[in-house]
N, C-alpha and C positions, 0 to 999 in steps of 0.2 A: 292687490287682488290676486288670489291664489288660482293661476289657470291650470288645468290639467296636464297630461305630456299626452301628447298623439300615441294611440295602440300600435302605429308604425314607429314611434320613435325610435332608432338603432341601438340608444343605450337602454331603453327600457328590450327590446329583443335579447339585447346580451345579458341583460339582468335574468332572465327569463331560461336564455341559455345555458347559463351557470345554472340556477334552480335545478334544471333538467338534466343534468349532466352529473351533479353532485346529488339528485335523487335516487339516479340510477345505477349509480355505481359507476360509471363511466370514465375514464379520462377525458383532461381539455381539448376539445380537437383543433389541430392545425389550423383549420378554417378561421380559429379566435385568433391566430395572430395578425398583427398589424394593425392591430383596433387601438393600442394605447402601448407607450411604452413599458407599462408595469405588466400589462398583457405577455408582449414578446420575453421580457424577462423569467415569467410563472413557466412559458413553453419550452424558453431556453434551458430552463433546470431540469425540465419534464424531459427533458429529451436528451441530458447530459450531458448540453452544447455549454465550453465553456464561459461564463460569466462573471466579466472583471468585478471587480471587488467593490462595494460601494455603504456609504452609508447614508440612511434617508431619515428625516429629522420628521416631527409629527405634522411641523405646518406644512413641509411637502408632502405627508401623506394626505394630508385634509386638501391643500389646493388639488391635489391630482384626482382624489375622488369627488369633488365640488366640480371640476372641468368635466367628468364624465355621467354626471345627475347621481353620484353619490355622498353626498355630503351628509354630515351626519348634523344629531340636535346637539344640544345646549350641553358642554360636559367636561371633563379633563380627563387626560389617561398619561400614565407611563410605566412604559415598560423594555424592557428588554429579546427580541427575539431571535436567536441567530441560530445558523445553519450552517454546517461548512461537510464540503465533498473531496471526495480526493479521487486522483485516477493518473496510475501513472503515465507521467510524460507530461500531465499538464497542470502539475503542483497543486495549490488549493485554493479552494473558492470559500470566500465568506459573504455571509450578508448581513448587517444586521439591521434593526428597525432601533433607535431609542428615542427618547424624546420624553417633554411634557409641557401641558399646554391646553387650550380652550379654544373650540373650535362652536360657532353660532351658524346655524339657518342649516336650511337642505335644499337639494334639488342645484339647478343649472343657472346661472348668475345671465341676466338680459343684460340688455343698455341697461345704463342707469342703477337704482338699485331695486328694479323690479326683478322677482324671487318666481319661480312658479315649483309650487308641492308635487315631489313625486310618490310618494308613502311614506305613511307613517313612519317615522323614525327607530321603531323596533325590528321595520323590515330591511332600513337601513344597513341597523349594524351588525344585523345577520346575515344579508350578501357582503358584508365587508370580510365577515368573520369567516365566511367562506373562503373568502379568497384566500387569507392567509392562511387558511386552516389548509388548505389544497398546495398551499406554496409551501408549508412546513413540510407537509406531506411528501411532496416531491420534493425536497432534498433529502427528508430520511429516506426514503426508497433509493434515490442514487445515491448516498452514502454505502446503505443495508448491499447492494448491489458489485458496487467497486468493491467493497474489504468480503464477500461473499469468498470460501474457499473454494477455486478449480479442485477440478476431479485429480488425482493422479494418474499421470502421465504416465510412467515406468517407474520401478520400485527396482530394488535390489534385497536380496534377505543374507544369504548365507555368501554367498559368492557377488564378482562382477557382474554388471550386465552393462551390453553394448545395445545402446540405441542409434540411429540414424533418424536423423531432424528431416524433414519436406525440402530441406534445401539441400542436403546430402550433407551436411555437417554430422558428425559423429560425437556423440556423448558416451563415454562410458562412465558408469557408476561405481564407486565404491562400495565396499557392504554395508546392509543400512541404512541407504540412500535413496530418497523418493525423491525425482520429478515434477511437476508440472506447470502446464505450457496455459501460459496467460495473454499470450495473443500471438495468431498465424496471419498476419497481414504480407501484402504485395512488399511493404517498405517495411516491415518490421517483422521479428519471429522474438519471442518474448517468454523465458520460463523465470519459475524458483525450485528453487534449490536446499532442500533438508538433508543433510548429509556432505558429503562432498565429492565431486565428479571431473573429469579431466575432458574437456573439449575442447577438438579439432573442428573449428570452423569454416566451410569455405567462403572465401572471398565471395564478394557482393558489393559491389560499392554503391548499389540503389537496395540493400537490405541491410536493415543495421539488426545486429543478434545483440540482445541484451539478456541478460542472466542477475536475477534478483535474489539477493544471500538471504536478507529479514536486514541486515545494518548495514548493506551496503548495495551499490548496484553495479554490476561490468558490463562497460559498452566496445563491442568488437566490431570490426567489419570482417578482417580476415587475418585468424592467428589459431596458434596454440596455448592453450593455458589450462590452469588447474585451478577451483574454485571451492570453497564450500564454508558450513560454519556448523562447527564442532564446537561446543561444551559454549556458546554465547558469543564465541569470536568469530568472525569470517577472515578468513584467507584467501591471498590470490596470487601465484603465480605463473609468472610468462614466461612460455620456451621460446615462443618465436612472434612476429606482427607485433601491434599494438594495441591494447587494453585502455580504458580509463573507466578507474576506481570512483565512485560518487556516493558520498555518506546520504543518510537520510536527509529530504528537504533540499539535497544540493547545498550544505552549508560549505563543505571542501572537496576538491577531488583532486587524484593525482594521475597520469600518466606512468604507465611502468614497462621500462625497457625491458628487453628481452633478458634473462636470467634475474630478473629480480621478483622479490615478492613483496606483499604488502597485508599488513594486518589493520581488523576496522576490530575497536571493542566494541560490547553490548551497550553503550552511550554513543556509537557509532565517531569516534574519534578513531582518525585514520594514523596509523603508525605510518614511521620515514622509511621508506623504503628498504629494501637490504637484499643483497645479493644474496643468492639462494642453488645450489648446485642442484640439477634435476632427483636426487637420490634422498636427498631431505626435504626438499618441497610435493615430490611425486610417488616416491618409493614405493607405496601401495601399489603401484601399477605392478609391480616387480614384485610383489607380494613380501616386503620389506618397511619398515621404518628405520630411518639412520638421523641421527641426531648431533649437535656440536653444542655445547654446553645448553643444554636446554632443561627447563625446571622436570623435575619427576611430576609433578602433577599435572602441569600440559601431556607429558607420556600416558598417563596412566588415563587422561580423560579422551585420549586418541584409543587406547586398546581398549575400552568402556563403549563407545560407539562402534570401533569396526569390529567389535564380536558379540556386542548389545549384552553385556554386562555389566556388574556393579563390582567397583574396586572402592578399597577401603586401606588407606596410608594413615600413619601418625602426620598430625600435621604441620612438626615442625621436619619431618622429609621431604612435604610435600614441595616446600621452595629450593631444595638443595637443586642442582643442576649435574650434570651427567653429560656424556657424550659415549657412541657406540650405536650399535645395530641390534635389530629385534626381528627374527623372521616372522612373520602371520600364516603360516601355514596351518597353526590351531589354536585356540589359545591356552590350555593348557603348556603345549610349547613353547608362546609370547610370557606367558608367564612367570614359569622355570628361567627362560633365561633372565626376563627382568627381578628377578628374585634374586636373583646369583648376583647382578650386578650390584641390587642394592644394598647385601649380606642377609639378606634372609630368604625367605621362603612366602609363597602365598598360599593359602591354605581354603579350600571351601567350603564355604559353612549352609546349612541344610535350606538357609533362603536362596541360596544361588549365590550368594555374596564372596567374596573374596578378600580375604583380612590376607596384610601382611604380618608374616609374624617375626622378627628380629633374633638371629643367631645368638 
């Protein structure tokens, strides 16, 4: 015998409550946590909190909505659902639903196997549908959200600019260098970094200053160093304190003593280390690049960004290597002289471009 559920019943309210809430446009409120663990979960995502990794098979979907008078009718399903978030510091969350299978009766299971009707079964699988429809929802939004681009922070165009951080730490920018600052916390101060910049940190042993390349990430409490990622590669090195280098996902990372540097490529494969003397890993500061056997086309994609122009080499020059100095006082100037070095001449063409031309 099919008995009704009470117009008090708690799951029929919450059934109710969702309707109402997903009519209006509204987000889940707070108030619905702690009603069912698939509940706390929907709110945990809604709200960004992280959510260990899990996967739920269809018979646990069907017992957990049959425990709370959602059960559905006579049917099979399988599918596929996932969602996954990211936010740094607390790596990624995935979820996914798969499964298939057949799932009989509705409503809230008595003693025995007396069944009582809560609705028709079309109303069933459309508060079901909601829910997950509202739980997909909230991980794309906290996806859409974390990878959302900050504003910029400070810019650099033609010259340096010196910024000071909330904690008195000191950034100066190279030219062509944006900024921005992806979290101002008590325990954390957090930018990225397009272009590349020289920061003095101060100590903080309850603030950790982290600085995000795009392939790599540096975590400092209190040091000197120089950062950045030019033509796909990041770079980093350290004059003074201690650094550590961490590829994407935290798959490697290295620690890097004072006078050494380190390169992460666009696959975010972190280079071995290597000693690096302030005048070749910094020299921009000094309005300079100095180089010891270094390829011509790392040179050329160095004075391409810090004068935001387009160079153009043959390209079996571009692997030859070189060693010497190159002032940045313009680049015309940078030019000329790297022109000399390499026997020819750079020549500019009516796009803005800059062809080497060969003596």
């Amino acid at each position: 015998m099919n008995t009704p559920l009470s117009h008090n019943d708690p799951d029929l309210r919450l059934a109710r409550k969702i309707g109402s809430l997903t009519d209006s446009g509204l987000p889940l409120a707070e108030e619905l946590r702690g009603h069912s663990a698939w509940m706390d979960t929907l709110l945990s995502y809604k709200s960004g909190q992280s959510v260990a990794t899990s996967v739920i098979t269809w018979e646990e979907l069907a017992g957990s909505l049959e425990g709370a008078g959602m059960g559905t009718g006579t049917g099979t399903g399988k599918g596929t659902d996932t969602g996954t978030g990211t936010d740094a510091g607390k790596g990624t969350r995935t979820r996914t639903v798969t499964g298939a299978g057949t799932s009989t009766g509705m409503g809230k299971v008595g003693p025995k196997t007396a069944i009582r009707t809560l609705y028709p079964a079309r109303y069933i699988i459309a508060a079901a549908a909601l829910i997950f429809i509202a739980l997909s929802l909230s991980i794309f939004l906290y996806t859409t959200s974390t990878t959302t681009t900050h504003p910029v922070l400070v810019e650099s165009t033609t010259t340096r600019v010196e910024f000071t951080a909330p904690d008195g730490s000191v950034i100066t920018l190279r030219p062509n260098t944006r900024v921005r600052e992806l979290s101002r916390q008590d325990h954390l101060l957090a930018y990225s970094i397009e272009g590349e910049a020289f920061f003095d940190v101060v100590h903080n042993p309850g603030r950790e200053f982290r600085v995000e390349t795009g392939n790599a990430t540096v975590q400092v409490l209190g040091t000197r160093f120089s950062a950045g990622n030019i033509g796909g590669r990041a770079m980093v090195w350290l004059e003074s304190g201690s650094v550590r280098l961490t590829s994407p996902g935290g798959s490697s990372a290295v620690v890097l003593e004072p006078g050494f540097r380190a390169t992460v490529d666009a696959d975010g494969n972190i280079g071995e280390p290597q000693p690096a003397a302030a005048d070749e890993a910094a020299g921009w500061l000094n309005n300079q690049i100095t180089f010891t056997s270094r390829s011509v086309g790392e040179i050329m994609t160095e004075l391409e960004h810090h004068f935001n122009i387009r160079i153009t080499i043959p390209e079996a020059l571009a692997a030859d290597t070189i060693s010497g100095r190159i002032m940045l006082d313009d680049a015309a100037g940078a030019l000329d002289d790297a022109g000399t070095a390499l026997g020819g001449r750079f020549e500019e063409r009516n796009d803005g471009t800059y062809v080497f031309i060969t003596y």
